[in-house]
C-alpha positions in Angstrom: -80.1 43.5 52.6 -81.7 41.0 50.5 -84.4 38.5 51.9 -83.4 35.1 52.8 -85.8 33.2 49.9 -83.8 35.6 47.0 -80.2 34.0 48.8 -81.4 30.9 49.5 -82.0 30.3 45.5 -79.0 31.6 44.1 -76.5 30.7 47.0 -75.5 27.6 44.8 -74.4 29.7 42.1 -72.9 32.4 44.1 -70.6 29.5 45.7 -69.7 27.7 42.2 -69.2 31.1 40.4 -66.7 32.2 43.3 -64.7 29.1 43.4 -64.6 29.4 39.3 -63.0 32.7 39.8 -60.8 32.3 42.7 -59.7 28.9 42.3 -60.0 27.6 46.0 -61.3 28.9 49.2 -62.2 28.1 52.8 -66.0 28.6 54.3 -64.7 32.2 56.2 -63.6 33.2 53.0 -66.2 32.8 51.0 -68.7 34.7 53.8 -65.9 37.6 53.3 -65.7 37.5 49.7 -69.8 37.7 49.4 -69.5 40.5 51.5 -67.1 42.7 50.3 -68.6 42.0 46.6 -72.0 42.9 48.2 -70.9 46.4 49.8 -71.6 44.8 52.9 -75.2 44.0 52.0 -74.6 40.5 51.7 -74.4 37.9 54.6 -74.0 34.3 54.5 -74.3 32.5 57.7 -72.7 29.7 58.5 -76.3 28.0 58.4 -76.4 28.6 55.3 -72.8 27.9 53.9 -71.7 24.9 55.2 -74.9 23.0 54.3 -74.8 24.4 51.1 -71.0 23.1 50.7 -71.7 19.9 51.8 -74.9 19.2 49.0 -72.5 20.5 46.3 -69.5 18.0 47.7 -72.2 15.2 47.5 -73.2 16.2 44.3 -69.6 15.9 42.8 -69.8 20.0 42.2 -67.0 20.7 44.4 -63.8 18.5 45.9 -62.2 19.5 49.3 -58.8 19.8 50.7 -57.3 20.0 54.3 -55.1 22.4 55.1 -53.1 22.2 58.3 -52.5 25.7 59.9 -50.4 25.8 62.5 -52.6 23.9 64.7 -55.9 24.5 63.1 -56.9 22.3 59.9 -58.7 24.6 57.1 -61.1 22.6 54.8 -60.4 24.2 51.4 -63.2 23.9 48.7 -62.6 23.9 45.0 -64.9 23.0 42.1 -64.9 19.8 40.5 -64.7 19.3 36.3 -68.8 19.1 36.5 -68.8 21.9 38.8 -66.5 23.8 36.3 -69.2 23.4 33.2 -72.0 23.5 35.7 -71.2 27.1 37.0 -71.3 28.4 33.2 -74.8 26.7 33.0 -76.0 28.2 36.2 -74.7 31.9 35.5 -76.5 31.8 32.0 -79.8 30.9 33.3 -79.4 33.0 35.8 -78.6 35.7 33.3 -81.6 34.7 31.4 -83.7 35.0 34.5 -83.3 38.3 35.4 -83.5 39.5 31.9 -86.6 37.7 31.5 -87.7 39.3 35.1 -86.8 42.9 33.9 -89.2 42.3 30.9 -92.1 40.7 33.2 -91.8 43.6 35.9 -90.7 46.6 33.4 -87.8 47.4 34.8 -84.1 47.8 34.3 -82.1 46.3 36.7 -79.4 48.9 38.4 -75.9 48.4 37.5 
């Protein structure tokens, strides 16, 4: 488990970089997603999610789409065309980051 300050800063990119890969996805399964990626050591809450969500959507990152099921309605989320070129921006200096990290703390991160 990771503390909640390391999430809280890169749960923007973790969202973006999702919906870049799988196209569209609900709030449930993005928690799901995070968690199987994570071996289980991963955990968004919805605390965490939704609000997050919602300041990408008013920053014209990401675009969403309902979805009626049966009788539920599923909020879909996908990324916008600035949310497309700002998930390869984010990933690189993120990239950057924890290269630069590794050289500041002498370590090599474990892959």
């Amino acid at each position: 488990m990771h503390s909640k300050e390391l999430l809280k800063g890169t749960l923007q990119m973790i969202i973006l970089k999702l919906l870049a890969d799988e196209g569209k996805m609900y709030g449930y399964e993005i928690t799901q997603k995070v968690k199987e990626l994570s071996d289980g050591q991963m955990v968004l809450t919805e605390g965490a999610l939704y609000p997050t969500l919602h300041k990408l959507e008013a920053e014209g990152l990401l675009v969403t789409e309902k979805v009626a099921m049966g009788k539920r309605i599923r909020k879909y989320y996908r990324l916008t065309e600035t949310g497309q070129s700002s998930v390869l921006k984010k990933v690189d200096e993120f990239t950057n980051f924890i290269y630069m990290m590794s050289r500041v703390l002498q370590i090599k991160p474990a892959l």
